[in-house]
Every structure is written in structure tokens, then in C-alpha cells.
N, C-alpha and C positions, 0 to 999 in steps of 0.2 A: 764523237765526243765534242769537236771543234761545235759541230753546228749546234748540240745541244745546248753549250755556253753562249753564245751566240742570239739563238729565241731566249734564251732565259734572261739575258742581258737587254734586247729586246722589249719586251716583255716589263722587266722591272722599270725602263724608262718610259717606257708612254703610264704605265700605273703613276710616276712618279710627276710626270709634266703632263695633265690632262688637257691642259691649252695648245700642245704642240696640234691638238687637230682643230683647233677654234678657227672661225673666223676672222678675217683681217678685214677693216676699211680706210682705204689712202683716200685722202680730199685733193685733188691735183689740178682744182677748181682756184683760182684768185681770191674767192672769196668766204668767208664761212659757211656750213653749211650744219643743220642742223637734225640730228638722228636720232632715230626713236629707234632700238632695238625691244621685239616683244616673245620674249621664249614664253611659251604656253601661257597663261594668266599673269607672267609680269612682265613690267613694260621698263625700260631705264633710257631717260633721254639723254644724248650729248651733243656738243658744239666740236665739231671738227673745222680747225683753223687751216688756213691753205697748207699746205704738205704736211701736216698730219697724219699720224696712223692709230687708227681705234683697234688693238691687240686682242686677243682672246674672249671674242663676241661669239655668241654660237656653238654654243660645245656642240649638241645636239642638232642642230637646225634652229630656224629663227624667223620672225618676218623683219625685214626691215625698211622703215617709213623714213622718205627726206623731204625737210624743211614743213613739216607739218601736213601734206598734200597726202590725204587717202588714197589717190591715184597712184602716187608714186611707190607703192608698196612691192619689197623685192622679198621672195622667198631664197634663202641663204642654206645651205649645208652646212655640215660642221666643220669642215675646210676647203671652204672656198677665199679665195684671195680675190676681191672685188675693188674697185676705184672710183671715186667720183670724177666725173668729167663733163661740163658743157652743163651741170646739173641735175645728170643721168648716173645711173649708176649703173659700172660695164663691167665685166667679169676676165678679171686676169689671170687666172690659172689656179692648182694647184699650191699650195705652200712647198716651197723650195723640200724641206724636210719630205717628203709625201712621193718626191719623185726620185728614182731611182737611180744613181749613175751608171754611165758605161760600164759596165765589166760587174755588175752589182747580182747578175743570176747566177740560179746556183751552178757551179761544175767544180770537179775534185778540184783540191789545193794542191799546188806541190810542192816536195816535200824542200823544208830550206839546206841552202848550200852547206855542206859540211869545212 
């Protein structure tokens, strides 16, 4: 019963927060840098200011362009946490949400102290 409350509760929150799996981009560049994110036929530009963070980009996948340079073109997952650096754009992991804590797999609970 617990576990079934559990996925269901689950379950209702990622329905409910579709960004918690989007994309992140940190600028941790000195200077602005400038983003073309392009999900299948549309495209939406931004200006990321030094330690800026561009939130919930990418539900699905995404290409993403810096400072205008066709070269520079990164293909993104729907939760990838990525950073600007040196002008490059480097892959930082997983969103914190995504990863699991110690003690987080399933084994029986027990029961509470009476």
C-alpha cells in the first residue's frame, strides 16, 4: 500500500511540474553570452548574463546555438544540466531532482517504534 501511495504521489508530481526534467544553462563566463535554443521548428533566442541560469529549456531534447556560431551547435536532453565556460558549453550532470539519494532503493520499511 505504502509503495502504491508513493508512484501515485510520484507520479502526480512530475504531471504536475513538467520542467522538473527541462533543461538548465549556467553562463559562468565573465561575459554575456548569447542562446538560441531550437525544439523542432521553433527557435527562441536569449542573452545569458554572467552567472545566470536559463531554467526549463528542453522538455524533450533541443539543439542548442551559442553566440550565433553554427559551429557551436550542442544537442541537449531533457535533463541535462549544462554550463557555459571559456565559451564552450560543458555538461554538468544530471539535475540534482533526477539523482537518487543513499538509502533511496526499494527494501521493506520498518515498522515504527510503538
Amino acid at each position: 500500500m505504502f509503495r502504491l501511495a508513493v508512484a501515485v504521489a510520484l507520479s502526480v508530481a512530475l504531471v504536475s511540474n513538467p520542467s522538473a526534467f527541462a533543461s538548465s544553462i549556467t553562463n559562468r563566463d565573465g561575459s554575456d553570452h548569447k542562446v538560441r535554443v531550437i525544439e523542432g521548428n521553433a527557435a527562441a533566442d536569449h542573452v545569458l548574463q554572467p552567472s545566470a541560469t536559463l531554467e526549463g529549456v528542453c522538455n524533450s531534447g533541443c539543439v542548442v546555438r551559442l553566440d550565433d556560431n553554427p559551429k557551436d551547435e550542442y544537442q541537449l536532453q531533457g535533463s541535462d544540466v549544462v554550463s557555459i565556460e571559456g565559451g564552450y558549453l560543458y555538461y554538468d550532470g544530471p539535475p540534482a531532482t533526477a539523482v537518487p539519494k543513499a538509502g533511496d532503493a526499494d527494501r521493506p520499511s520498518e515498522p515504527a517504534p510503538e
